[in-house]
N, CA, C and O of each residue as an XYZ file, in Angstrom:
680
protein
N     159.826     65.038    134.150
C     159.782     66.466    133.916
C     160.869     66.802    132.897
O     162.039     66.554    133.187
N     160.457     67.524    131.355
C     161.090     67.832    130.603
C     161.185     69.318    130.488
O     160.013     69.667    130.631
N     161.730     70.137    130.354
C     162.063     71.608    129.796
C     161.141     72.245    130.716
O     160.428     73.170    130.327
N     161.093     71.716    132.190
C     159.827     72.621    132.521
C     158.199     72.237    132.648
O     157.246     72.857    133.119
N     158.319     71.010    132.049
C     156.722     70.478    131.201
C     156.776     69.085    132.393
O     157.781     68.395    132.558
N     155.704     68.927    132.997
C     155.731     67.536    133.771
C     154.621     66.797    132.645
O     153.547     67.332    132.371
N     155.118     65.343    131.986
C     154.110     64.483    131.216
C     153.755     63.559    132.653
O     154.308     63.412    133.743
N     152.598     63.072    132.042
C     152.279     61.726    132.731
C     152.218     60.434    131.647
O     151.760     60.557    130.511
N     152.739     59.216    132.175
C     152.629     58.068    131.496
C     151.361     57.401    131.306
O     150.821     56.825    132.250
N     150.878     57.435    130.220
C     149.506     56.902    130.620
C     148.965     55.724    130.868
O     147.765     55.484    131.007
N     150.118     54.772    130.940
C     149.608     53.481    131.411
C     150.130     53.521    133.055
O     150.359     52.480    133.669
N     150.262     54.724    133.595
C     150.889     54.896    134.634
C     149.488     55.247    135.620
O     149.173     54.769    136.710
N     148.670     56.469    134.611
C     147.499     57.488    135.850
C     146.219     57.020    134.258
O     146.160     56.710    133.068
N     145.500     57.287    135.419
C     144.131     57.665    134.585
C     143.343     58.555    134.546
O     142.707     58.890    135.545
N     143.198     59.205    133.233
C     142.737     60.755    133.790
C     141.507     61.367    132.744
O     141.461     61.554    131.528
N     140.864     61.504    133.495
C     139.332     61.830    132.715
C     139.353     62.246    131.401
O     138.559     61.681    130.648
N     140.005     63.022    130.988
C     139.985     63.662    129.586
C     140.415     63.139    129.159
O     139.737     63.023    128.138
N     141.604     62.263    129.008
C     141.881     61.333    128.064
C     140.823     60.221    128.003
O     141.052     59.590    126.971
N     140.021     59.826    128.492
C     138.981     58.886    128.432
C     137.786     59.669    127.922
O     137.026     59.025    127.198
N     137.506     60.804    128.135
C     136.847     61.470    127.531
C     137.785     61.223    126.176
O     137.817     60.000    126.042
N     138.578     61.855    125.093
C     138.771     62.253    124.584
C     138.859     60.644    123.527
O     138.685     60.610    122.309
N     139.134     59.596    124.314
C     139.301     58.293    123.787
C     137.626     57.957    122.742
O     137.285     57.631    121.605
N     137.074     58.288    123.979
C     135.017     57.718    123.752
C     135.020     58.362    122.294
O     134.983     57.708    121.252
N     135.088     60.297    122.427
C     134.838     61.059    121.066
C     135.125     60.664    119.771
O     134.417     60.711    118.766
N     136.743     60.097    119.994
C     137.413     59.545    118.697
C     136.892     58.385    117.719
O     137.038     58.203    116.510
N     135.923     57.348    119.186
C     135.134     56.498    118.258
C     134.336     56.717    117.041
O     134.283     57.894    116.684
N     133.921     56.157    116.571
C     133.282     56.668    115.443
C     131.609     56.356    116.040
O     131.435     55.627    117.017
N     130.283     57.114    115.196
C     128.804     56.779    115.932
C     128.558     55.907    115.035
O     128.421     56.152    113.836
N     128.470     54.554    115.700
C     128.034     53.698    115.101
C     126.143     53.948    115.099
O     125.598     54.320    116.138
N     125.332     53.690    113.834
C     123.993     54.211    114.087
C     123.354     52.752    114.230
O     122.164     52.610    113.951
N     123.984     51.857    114.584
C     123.652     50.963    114.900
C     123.653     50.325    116.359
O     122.943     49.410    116.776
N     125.210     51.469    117.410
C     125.015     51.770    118.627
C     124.059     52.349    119.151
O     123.188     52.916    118.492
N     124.081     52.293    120.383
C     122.686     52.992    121.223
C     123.165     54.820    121.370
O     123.332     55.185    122.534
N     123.306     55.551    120.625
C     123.756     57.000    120.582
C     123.717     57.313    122.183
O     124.830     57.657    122.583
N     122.605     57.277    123.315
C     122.287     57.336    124.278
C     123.537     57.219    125.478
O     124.240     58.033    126.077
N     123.376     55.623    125.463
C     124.692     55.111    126.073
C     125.794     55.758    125.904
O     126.307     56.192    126.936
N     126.667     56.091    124.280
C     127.508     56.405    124.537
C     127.588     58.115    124.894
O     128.572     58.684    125.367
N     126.252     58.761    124.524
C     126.820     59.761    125.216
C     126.693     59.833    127.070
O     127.319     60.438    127.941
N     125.574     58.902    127.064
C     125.920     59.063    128.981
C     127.319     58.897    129.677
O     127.780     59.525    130.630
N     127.980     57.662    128.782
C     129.248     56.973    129.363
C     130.118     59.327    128.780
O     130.663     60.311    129.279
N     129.934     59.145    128.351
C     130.815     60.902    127.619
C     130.677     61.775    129.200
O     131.503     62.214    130.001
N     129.158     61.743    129.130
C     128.527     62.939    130.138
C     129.048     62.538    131.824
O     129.236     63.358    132.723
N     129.221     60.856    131.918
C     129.503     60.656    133.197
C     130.633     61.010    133.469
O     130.779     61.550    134.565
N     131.996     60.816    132.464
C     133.052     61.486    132.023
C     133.502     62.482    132.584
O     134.118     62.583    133.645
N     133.115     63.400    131.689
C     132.834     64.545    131.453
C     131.734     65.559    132.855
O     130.718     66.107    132.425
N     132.063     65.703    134.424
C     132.035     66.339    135.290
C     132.195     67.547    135.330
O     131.767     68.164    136.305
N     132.773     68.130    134.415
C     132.814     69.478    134.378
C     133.668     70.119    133.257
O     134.424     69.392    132.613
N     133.568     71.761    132.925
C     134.221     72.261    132.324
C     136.334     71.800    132.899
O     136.889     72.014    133.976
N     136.845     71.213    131.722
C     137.836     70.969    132.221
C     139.138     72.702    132.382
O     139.460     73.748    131.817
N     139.456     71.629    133.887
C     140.322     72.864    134.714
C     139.617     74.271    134.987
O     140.266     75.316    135.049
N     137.951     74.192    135.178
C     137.263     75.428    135.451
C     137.761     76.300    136.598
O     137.835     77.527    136.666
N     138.089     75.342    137.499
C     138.740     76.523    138.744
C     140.214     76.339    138.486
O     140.846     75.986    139.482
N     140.786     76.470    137.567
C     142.223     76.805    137.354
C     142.378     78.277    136.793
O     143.514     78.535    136.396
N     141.392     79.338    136.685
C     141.926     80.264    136.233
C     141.424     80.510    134.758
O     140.679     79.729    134.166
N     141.755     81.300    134.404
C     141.354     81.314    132.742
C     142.528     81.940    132.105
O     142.610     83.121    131.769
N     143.536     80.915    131.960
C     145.168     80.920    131.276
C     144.569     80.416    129.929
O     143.861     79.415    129.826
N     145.078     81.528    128.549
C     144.306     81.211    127.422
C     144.987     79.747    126.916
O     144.887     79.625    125.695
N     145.587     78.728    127.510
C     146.127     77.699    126.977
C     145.169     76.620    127.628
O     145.031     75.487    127.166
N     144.354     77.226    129.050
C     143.343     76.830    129.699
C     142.416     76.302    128.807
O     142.206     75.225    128.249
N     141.672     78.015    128.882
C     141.044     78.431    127.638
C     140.606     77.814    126.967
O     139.460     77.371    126.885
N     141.965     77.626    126.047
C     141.323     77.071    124.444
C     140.983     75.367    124.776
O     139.924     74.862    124.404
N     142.029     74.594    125.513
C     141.342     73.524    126.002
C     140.482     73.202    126.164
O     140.199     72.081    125.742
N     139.492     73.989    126.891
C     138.236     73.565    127.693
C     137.222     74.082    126.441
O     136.272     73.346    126.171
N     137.368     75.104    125.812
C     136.737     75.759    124.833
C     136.221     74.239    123.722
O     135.164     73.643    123.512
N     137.957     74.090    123.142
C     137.566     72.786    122.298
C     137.186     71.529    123.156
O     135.965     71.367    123.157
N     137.401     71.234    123.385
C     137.046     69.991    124.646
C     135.434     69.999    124.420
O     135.055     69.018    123.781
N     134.461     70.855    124.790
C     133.377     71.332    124.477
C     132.819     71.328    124.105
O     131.700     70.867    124.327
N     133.389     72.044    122.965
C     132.658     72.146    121.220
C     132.558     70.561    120.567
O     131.719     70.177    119.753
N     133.829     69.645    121.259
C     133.913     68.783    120.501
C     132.470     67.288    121.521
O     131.967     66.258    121.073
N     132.361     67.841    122.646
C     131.398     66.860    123.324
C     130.036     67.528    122.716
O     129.116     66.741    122.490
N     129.831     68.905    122.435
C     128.311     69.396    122.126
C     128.117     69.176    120.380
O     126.975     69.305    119.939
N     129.319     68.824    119.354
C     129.265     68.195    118.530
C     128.965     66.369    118.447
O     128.252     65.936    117.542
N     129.557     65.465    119.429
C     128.809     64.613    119.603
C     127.417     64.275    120.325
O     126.936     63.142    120.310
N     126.819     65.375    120.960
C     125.272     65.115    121.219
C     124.421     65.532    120.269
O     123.231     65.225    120.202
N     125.289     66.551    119.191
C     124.166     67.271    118.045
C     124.258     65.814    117.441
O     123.198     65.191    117.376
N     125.489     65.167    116.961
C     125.237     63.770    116.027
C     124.399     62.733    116.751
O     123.448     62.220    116.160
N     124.714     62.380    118.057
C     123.948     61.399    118.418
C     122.091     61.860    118.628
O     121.231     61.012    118.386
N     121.675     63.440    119.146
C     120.485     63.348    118.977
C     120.097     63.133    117.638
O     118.903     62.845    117.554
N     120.995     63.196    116.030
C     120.592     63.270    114.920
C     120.201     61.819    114.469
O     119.455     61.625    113.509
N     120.798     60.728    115.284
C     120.360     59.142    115.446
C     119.547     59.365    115.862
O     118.692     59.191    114.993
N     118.938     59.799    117.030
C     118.042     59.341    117.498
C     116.474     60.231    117.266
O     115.426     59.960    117.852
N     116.680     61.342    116.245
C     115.942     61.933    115.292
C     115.409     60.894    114.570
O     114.217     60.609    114.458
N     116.633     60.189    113.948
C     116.190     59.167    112.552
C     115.756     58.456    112.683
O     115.229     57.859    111.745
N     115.665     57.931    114.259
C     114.986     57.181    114.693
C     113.361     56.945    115.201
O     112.837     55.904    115.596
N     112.903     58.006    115.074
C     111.867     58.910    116.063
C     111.806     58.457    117.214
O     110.839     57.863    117.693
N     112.947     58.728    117.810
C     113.383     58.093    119.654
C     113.323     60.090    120.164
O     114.204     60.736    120.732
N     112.194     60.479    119.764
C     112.046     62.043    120.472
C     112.426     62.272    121.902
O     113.106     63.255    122.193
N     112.012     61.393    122.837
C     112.568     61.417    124.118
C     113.429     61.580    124.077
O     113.783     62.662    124.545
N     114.815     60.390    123.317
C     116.046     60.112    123.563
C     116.601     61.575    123.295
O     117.550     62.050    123.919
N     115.917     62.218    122.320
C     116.931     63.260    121.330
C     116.663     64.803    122.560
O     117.445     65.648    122.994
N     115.070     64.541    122.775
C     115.399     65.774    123.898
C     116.148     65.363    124.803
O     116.797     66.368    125.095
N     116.447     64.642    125.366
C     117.508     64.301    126.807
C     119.106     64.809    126.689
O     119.827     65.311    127.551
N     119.396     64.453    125.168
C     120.257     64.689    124.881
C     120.779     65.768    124.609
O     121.995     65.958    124.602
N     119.361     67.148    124.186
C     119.505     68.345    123.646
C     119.636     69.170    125.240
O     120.184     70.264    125.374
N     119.086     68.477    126.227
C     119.008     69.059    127.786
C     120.388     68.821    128.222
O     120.894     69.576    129.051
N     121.072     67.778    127.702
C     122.226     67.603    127.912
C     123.590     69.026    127.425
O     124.477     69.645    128.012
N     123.095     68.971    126.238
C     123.750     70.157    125.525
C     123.727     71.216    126.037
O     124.854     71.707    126.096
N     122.788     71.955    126.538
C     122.051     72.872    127.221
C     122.469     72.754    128.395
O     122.048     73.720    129.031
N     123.330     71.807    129.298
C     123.884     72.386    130.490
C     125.172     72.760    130.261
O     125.474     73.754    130.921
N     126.130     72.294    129.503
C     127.244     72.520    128.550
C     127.626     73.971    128.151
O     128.630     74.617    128.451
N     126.356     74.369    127.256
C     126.302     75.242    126.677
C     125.078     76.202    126.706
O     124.437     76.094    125.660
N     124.510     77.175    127.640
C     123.221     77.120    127.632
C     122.809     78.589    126.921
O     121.867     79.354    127.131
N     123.974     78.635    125.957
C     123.392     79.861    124.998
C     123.806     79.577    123.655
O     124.162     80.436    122.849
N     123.724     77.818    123.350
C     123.317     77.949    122.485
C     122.166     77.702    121.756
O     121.536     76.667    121.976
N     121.758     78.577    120.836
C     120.455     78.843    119.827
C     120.187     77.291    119.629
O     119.325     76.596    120.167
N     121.235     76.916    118.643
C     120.755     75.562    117.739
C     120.281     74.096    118.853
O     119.377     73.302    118.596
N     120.748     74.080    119.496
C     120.306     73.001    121.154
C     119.033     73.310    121.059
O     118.374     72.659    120.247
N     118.295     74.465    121.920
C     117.449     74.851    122.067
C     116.156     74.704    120.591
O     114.929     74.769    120.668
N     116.918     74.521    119.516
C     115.782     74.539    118.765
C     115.965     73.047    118.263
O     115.738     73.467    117.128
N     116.150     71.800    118.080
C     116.607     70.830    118.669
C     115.654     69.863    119.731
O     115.138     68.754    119.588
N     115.684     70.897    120.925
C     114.827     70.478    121.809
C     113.379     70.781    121.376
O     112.617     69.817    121.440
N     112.875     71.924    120.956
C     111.738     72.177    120.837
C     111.151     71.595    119.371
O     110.001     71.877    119.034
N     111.984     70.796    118.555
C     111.528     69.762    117.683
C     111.013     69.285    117.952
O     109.808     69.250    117.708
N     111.926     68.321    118.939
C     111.895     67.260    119.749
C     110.558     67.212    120.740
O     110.047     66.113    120.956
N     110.169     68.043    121.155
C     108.921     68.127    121.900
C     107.789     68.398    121.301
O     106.724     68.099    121.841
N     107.836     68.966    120.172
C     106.757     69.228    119.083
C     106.603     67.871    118.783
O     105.444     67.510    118.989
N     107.326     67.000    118.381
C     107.172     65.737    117.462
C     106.346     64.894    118.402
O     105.445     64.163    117.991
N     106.714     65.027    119.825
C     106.089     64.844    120.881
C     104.801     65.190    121.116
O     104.092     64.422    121.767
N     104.283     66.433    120.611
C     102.961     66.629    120.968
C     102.945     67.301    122.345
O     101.865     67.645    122.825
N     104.002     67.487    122.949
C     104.248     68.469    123.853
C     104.833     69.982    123.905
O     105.756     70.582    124.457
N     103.625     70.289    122.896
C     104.022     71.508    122.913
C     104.463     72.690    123.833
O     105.391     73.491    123.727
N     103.457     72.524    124.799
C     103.964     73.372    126.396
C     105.510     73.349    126.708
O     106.148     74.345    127.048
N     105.929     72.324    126.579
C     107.594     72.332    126.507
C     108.666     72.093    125.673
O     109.762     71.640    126.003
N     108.193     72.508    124.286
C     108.573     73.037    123.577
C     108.466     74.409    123.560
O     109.348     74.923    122.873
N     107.496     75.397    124.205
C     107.392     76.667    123.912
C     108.025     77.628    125.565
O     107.848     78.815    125.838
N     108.451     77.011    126.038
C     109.271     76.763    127.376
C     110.698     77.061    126.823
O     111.381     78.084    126.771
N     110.864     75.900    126.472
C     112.371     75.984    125.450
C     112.744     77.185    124.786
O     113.894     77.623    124.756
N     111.457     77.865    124.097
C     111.892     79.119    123.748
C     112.256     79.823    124.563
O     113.363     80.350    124.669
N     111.247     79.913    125.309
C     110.898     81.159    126.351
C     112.691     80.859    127.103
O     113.215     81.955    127.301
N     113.183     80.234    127.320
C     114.122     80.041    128.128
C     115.710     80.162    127.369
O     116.788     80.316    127.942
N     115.492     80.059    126.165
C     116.275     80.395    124.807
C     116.590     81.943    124.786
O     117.643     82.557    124.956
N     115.014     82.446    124.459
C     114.897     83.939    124.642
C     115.351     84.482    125.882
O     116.394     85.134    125.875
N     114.826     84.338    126.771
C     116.003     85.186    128.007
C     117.006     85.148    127.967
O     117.752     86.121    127.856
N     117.508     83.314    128.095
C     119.406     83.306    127.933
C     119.768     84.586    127.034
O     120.221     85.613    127.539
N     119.548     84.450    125.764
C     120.231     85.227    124.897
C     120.075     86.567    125.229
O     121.036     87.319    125.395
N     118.752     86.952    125.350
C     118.453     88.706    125.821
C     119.275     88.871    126.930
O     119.832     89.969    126.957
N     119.599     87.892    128.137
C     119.958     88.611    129.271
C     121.641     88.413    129.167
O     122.405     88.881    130.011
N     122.107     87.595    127.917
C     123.543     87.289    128.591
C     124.261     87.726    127.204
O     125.457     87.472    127.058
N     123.615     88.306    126.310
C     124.063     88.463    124.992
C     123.494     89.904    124.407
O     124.138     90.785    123.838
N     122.287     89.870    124.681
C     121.444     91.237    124.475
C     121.012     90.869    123.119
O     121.178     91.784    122.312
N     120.604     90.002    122.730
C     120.279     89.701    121.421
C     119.291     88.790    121.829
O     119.232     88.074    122.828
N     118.004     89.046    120.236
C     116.701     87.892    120.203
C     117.367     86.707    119.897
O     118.550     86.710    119.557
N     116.535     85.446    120.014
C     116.772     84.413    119.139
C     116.710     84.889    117.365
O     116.375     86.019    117.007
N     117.070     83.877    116.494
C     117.295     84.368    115.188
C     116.050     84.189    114.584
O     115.104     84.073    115.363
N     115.831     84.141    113.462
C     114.712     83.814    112.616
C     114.113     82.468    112.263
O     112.959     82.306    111.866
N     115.259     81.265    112.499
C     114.970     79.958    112.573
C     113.705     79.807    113.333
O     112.549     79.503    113.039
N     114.613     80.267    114.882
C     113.967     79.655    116.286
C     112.340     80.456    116.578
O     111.361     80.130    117.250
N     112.643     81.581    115.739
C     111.438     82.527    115.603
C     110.125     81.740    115.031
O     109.019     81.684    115.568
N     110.646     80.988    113.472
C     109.742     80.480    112.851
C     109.435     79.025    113.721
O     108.262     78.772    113.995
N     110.199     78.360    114.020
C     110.053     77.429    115.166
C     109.229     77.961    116.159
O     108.515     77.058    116.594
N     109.018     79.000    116.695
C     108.112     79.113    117.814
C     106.854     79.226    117.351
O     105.858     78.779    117.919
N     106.881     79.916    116.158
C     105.126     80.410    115.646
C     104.656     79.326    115.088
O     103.437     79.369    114.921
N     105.409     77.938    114.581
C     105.021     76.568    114.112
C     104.500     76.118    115.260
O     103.341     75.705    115.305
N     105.176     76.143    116.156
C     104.313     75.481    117.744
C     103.377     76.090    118.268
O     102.423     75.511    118.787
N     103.492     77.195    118.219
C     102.207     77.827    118.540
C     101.062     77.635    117.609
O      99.917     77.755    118.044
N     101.286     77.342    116.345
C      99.842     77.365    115.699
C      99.652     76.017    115.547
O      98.921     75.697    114.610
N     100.169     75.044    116.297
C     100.236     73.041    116.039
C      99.198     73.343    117.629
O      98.091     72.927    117.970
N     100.053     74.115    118.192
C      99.637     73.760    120.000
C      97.669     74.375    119.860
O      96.633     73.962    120.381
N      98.049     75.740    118.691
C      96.263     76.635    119.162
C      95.888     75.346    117.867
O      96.617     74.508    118.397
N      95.588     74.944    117.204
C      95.101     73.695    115.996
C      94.918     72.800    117.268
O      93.823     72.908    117.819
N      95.899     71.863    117.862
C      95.263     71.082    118.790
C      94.280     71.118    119.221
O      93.330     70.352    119.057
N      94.439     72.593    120.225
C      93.346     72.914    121.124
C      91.692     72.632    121.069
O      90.777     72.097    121.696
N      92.041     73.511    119.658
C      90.347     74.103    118.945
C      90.283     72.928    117.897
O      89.611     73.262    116.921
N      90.646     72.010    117.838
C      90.578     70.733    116.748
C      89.061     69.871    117.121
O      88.943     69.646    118.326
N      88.659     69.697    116.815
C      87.154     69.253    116.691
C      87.138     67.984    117.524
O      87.992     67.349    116.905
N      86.815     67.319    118.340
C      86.692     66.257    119.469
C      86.325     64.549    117.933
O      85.520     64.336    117.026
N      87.144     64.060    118.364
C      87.091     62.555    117.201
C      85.989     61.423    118.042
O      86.449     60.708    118.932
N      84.819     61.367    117.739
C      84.125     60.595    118.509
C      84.845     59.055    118.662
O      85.902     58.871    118.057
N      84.346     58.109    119.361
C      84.857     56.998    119.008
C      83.512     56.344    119.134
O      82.491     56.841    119.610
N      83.700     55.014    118.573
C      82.289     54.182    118.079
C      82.284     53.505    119.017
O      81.402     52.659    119.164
């Protein structure tokens, strides 16, 4: 204990956020499994850090960046697994984001790529629908114009499916 301040030694304790914070620093190898390392992140990573401590803005900003910086490594790693066309992998990952963060826009549209590319449109247009409330009910605001044009693309892939002419087979 210095000036007031208790450190810990770290070859002394082991403590989640620094292991969290160790994983982030790696670099994404796109030759790693993006997946893996964000599960090993997410298994980590249990919760908003120090959530029931209060909201002391030194808290705060911790947990704030802490955050930003894990929902910045699932936007890169679903962007591997975009390049990959591993669509599963990338929605899992965008559902991932989405418990994290579940107002944000860009996740949500992300996911409903991801399920379009899929051919599952029904849950892709879910994604909206669930986009759109978050934001209306916790923000008072629509989704933007992106996620807008994103929805009316799925909707006219999903009504084209539908009414698409039956492909005989020989």
């Amino acid at each position: 204990m210095t000036a007031g301040k208790v450190s810990l030694e770290p070859a002394q304790f082991w403590v989640d956020k620094w292991e969290v914070e160790q994983e982030l620093q790696r670099p994404l190898d796109a030759e790693l499994n993006a997946m893996h390392r964000m599960t090993r992140i997410r298994q980590l990573y249990q919760g908003h850090f120090l959530e029931h401590c209060g909201d002391k803005p030194w808290a705060l900003n911790a947990r704030h960046a802490l955050r930003d910086r894990i929902l910045r490594a699932i936007r890169a790693a679903a962007a591997v697994c975009e390049s990959r066309r591993r669509w599963r992998d990338a929605a899992e990952l965008y559902r991932s984001g989405l418990e994290l963060d579940s107002l944000n826009e860009d996740l949500y549209r992300g996911l409903m790529v991801s399920h379009q590319q899929l051919g599952d449109y029904s849950e892709a247009l879910q994604a909206y629908r669930r986009c759109r409330e978050m934001l209306t009910r916790f923000l008072g605001v629509p989704p933007n114009s992106k996620t807008l044009a994103l929805y009316h693309s799925v909707q006219e892939l999903a009504h084209a499916d539908v009414f698409a002419p039956a492909v005989s087979q020989p």
